[in-house]
C-alpha positions as a printed Julia matrix, in Angstrom:
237×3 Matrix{Float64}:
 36.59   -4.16  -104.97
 36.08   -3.33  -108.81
 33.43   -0.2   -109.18
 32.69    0.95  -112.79
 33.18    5.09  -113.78
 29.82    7.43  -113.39
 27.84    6.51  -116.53
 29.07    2.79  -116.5
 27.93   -0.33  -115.39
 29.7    -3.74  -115.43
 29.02   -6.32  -117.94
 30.39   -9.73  -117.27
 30.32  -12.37  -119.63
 31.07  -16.1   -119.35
 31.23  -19.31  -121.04
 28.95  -22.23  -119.88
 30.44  -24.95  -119.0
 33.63  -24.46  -121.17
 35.99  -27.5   -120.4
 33.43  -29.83  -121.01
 31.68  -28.57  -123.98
 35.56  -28.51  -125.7
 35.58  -32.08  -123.93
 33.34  -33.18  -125.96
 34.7   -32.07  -129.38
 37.55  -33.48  -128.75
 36.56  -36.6   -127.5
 34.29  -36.85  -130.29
 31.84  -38.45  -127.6
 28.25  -39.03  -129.23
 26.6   -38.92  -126.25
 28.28  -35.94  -125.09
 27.79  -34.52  -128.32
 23.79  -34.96  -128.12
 23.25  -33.45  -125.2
 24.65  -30.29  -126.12
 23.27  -30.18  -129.33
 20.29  -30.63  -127.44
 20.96  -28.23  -124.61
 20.22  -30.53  -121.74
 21.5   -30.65  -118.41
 24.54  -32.35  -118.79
 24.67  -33.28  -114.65
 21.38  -33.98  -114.48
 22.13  -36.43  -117.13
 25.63  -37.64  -116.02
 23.57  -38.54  -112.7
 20.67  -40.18  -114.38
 23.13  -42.63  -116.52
 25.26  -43.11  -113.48
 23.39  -43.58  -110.44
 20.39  -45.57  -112.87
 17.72  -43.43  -112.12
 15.16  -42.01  -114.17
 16.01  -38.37  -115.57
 13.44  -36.94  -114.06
 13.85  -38.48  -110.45
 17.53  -37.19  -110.04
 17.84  -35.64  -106.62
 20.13  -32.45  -106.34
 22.77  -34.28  -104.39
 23.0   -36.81  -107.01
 23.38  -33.9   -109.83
 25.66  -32.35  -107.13
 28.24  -35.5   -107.01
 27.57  -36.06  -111.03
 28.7   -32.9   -111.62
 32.08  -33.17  -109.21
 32.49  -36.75  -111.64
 31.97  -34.22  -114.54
 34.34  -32.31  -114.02
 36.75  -34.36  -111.98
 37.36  -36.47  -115.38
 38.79  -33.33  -116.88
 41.3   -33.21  -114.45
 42.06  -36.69  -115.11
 40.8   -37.24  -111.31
 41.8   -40.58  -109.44
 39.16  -42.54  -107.02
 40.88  -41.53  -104.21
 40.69  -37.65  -105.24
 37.37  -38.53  -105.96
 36.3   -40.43  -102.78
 37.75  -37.38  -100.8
 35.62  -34.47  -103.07
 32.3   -36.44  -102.4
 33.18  -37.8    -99.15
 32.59  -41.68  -100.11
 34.6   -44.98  -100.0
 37.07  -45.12  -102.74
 35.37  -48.25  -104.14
 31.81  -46.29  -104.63
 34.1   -43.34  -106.11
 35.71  -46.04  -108.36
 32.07  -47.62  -109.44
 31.22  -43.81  -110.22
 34.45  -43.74  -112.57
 33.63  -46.91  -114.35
 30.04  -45.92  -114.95
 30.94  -42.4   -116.18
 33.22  -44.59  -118.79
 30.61  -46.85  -119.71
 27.87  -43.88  -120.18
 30.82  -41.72  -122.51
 33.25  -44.11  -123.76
 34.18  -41.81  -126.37
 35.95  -39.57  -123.46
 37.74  -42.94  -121.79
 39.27  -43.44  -125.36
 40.19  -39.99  -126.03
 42.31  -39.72  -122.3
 43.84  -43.03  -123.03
 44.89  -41.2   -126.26
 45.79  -38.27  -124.87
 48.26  -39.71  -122.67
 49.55  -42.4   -124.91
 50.59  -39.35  -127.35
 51.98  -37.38  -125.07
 54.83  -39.85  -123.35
 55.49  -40.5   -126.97
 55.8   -36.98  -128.39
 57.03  -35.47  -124.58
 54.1   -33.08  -125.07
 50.33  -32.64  -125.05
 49.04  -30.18  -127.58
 45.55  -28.12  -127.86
 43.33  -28.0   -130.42
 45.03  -24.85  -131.8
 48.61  -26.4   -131.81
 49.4   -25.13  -128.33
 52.24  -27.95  -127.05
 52.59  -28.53  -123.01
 55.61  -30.57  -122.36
 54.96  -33.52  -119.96
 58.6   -34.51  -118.83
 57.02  -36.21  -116.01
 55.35  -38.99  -118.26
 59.28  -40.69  -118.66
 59.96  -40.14  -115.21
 61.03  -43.26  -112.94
 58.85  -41.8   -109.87
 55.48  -42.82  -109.56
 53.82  -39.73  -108.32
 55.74  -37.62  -110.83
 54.12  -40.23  -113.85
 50.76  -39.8   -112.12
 51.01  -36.25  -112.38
 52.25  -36.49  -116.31
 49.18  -38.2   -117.08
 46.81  -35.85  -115.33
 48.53  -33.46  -117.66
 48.67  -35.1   -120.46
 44.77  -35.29  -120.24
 43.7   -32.16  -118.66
 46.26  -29.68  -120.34
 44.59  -30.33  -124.2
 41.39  -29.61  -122.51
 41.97  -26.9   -120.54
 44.66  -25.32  -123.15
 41.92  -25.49  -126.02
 39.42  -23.36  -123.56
 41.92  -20.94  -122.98
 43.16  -20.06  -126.56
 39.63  -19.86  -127.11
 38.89  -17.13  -124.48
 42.16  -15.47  -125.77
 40.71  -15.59  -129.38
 37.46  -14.28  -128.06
 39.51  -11.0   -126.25
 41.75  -10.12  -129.61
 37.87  -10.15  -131.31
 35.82   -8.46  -128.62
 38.41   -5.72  -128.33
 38.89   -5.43  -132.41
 35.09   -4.93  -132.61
 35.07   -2.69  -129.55
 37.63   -0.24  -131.55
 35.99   -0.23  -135.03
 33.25    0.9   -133.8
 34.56    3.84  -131.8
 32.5     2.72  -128.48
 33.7     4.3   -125.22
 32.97    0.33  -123.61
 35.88   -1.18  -123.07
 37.49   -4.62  -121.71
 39.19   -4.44  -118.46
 39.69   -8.19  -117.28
 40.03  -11.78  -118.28
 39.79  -14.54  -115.34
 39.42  -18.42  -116.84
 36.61  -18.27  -119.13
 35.22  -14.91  -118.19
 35.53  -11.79  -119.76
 34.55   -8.1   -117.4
 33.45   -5.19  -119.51
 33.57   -1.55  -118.18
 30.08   -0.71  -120.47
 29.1     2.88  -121.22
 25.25    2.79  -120.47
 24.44    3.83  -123.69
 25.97    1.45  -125.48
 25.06   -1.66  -122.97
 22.68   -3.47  -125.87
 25.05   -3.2   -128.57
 27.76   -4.58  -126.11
 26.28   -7.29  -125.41
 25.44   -8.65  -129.22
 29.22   -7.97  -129.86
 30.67   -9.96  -126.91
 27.56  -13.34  -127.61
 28.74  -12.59  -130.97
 32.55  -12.84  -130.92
 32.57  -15.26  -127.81
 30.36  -17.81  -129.16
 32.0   -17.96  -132.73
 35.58  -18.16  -131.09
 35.67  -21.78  -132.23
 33.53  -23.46  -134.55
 33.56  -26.79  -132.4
 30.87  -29.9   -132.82
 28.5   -28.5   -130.14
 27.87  -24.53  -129.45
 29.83  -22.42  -127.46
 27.14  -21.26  -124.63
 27.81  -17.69  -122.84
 26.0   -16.35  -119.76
 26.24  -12.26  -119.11
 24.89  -10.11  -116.18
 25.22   -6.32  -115.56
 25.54   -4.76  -112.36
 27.72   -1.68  -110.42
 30.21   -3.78  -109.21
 31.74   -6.97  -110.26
 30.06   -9.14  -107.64
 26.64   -7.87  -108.68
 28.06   -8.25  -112.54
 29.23  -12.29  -111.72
């Protein structure tokens, strides 16, 4: 659908793994932490803790369902939600739950938190001050208080990734300008940011935006950032 000008190619940039990198700042998680810091495959190792199997032995349909636990828990997923994604009983989903506690239990304490301030202040808040009311935590329906906590867990997460893809925009673009370049930003989707790149100026592009996106935030484990080029935007994704 999106083709860049004669002389242009496409330059899309985005974060790794976003939501659960800010996860674990938040959360404060060591283990979380560690495996970043180390730059290991956080599914791989999700699975490995989880299903009890060596590192090394984890078959790509475990990684597959570790990484639906992954991010499920960000969502503040249930075991029936859970049970559905993976197409399992809800007491293996709920086993899966319970493990992925017991492996982080820095996250299980930080959700807990996470709703327990919210239905007292009547809002969840980002890491940047961002507030998200959550009427639905005092509500006297049941399905309306589920939903409040989902919220109250998911919206600090998600909120934090996206005012730091909106701080990363404001700097790309700044940079972008000072240096007169003819490259310029033409779309933000989630944590993904598509650059209409003169061809000349594709190298220095590219420093700028691993630059400015990966120093958005100064959290407790880097901010990771993938990029690929092409003449359209599904070559560039």
């Amino acid at each position: 659908v999106f083709v860049p000008e004669d002389g242009y190619v496409f330059l899309d940039a985005d974060y790794s793994q976003i939501e659960l990198r800010v996860l674990a700042h938040m959360s404060g998680d060591e283990t979380l932490i560690q495996a970043y810091r180390e730059a290991q495959d956080i599914h791989r190792l999700t699975a490995s803790q989880v299903f009890h199997v060596p590192f090394e032995e984890v078959t790509s349909l475990q990684r597959r369902n570790a990484k639906a636990v992954n991010f499920g828990i960000v969502y503040g997923i249930s075991s029936f939600g859970l049970s559905q994604d993976l197409s399992i009983t809800r007491k293996e989903a709920e086993n899966y739950i319970q493990q992925y506690f017991e492996t982080y239990p820095g996250i299980k304490a930080f959700l807990d938190r996470s709703v327990a301030d919210a239905r007292e202040k009547g809002y969840a808040v980002t890491l940047f001050g961002r507030r998200r009311p959550v009427p639905e935590l005092k509500s006297s329906n049941f399905m309306q208080r589920s939903f409040g906590e989902r919220v109250a867990m998911n919206a600090p997460i998600q909120g934090t990734a996206a005012d730091i893809i909106k701080i990363a925009m404001i700097h790309v673009n700044e940079e972008l300008k000072k240096r007169n370049l003819k490259s310029r930003m033409i779309l933000q989707v989630h944590d993904e940011l598509l650059i209409e790149a003169d061809e000349t100026e594709l190298e220095e592009v590219q420093q700028i935006l691993q630059d400015k996106m990966e120093h958005a935030a100064e959290l407790l484990v880097p901010l990771s950032v993938d990029m690929h080029t092409g003449k359209n935007w599904y070559e560039a994704k």
